[in-house]
N, C-alpha and C positions, 0 to 999 in steps of 0.2 A: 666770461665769468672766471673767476680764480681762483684755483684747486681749494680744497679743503683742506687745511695744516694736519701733518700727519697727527693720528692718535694720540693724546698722553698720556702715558704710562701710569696705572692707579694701582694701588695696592693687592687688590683682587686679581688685578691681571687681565680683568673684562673693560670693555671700554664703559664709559658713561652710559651711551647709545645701546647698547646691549644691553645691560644693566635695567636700562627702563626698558627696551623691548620686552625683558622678560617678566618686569613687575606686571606690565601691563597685561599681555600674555597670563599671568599667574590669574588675573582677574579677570581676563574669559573665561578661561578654565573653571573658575568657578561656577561663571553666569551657566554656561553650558552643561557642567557638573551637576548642578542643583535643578535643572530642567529634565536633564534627559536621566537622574535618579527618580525625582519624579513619576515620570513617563513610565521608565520600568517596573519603579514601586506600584501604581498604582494597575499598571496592565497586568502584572503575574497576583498582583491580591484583589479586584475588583470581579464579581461576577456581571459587573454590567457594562462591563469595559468590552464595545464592541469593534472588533477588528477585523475591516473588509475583506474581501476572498483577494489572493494574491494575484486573480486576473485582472480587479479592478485598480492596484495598484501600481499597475506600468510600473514592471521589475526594467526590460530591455532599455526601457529611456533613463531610468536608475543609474544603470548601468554603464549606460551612454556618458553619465553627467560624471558618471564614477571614474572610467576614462580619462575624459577629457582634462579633470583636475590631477591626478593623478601624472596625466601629460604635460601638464602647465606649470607642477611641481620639480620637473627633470627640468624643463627650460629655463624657470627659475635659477635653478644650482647652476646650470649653460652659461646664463649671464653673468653672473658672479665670475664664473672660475676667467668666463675673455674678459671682464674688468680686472681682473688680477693680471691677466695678460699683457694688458691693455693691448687688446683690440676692440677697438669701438665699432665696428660694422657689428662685428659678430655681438654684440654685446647688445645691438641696438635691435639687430634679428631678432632672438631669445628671448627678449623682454615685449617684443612685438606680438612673438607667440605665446606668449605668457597671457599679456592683457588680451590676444583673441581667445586663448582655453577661460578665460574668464566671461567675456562674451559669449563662448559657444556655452559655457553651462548655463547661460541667464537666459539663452533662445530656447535651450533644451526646457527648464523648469517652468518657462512661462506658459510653455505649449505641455507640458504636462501637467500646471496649475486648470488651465483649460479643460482637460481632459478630468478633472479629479473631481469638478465644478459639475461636468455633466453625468459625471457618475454618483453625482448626491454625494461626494463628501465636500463638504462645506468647513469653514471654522466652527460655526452652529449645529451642524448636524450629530453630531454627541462627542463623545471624549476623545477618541482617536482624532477626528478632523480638528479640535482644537490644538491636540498636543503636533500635530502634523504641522500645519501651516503656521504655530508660533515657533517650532523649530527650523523646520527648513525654511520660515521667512527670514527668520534671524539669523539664520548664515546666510542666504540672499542678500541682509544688508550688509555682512562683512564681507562678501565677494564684491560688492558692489564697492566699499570702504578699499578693499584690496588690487582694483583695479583703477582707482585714484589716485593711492599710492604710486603705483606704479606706471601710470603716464607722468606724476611727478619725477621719479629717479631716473625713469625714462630722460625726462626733458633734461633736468642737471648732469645726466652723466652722459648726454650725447654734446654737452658743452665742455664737458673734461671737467668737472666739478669735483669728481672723485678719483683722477689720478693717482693721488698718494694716501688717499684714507676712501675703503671702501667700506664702510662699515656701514652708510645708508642705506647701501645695497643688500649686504647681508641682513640688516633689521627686517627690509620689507622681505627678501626670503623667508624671513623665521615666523612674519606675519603670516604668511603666502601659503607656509607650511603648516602654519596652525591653522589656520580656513580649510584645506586638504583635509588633514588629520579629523576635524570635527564630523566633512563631510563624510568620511571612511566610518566613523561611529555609524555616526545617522542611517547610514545606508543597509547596515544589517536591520538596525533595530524596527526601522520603520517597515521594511522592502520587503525581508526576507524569513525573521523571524511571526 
């Protein structure tokens, strides 16, 4: 396959590719924004807003999954900095531990969906379980969107696709890092508060 012509130069000074990363971006933010206001409006003003005891909520697998991305987000920035490098091993490493910190949070939350099931919270069991599992499902399908991506960049930039413009790369970091970021919200609001 045959590198990708360097960037070109735009007014802004952002590439094209960035440029929509971030419009796109702008509008999860929102999707997210409008949810998890939501979520908070209606748990600190509702008397009927009931909110499990923090044993039934498996904080430590929280935590676990909080980790893991958190880890996946360093590896992330790993593979960027040896495609600037250009080294490809190392580049191919880093993105392999990327897409496993993406897998290891899907093993963790499907075995803590499990767990949340047998503890009677449900989507249906009252407002908490709704606002619960339409949130962290919906970052489940961007984690899941985010380790797509990146068996894609994976596969083009182990063919030297990105050479001389790494900017695919960087998009799916900023992607990677906003799936992170969302999960770092969620994690107090749900887990701990």
């Amino acid at each position: 396959m045959t590198p990708l012509p360097e960037a070109a130069p735009t007014r802004t000074g952002i590439s094209h590719a960035k440029l929509g990363t971030w419009a796109f971006l702008a509008s999860e933010i929102m999707l997210f924004g409008g949810l998890i206001s939501a979520y908070v409006i209606l748990r600190s003003g509702s008397s009927h807003f009931y909110v499990p005891p923090r044993a039934m909520m498996g904080v430590p697998l929280a935590t676990l999954n909080t980790f893991i991305l958190i880890s996946s987000s360093v590896t992330m920035v790993l593979a960027l900095v040896a495609m600037h490098e250009d080294n490809l091993a190392k580049f191919k490493r880093f993105m392999l531990c990327t897409i496993g910190g993406g897998f290891g949070f899907l093993i963790v939350k499907s075995y803590e969906y499990q767990h949340k099931w047998h503890e009677g919270i449900t989507i249906s069991s009252n407002l908490f379980g709704s606002f619960y599992y339409t949130l962290t499902g919906l970052h489940v399908i961007h984690v899941i969107g985010g380790i797509v991506l990146m068996f894609v960049v994976l596969s083009q930039g182990s063919r030297g696709m990105y050479a001389k413009n790494s900017d695919r790369v960087e998009c799916a970091g900023l992607y990677w890092h906003f799936v992170d970021l969302v999960w770092v919200i969620l994690f107090p609001i749900l887990y701990l508060l």
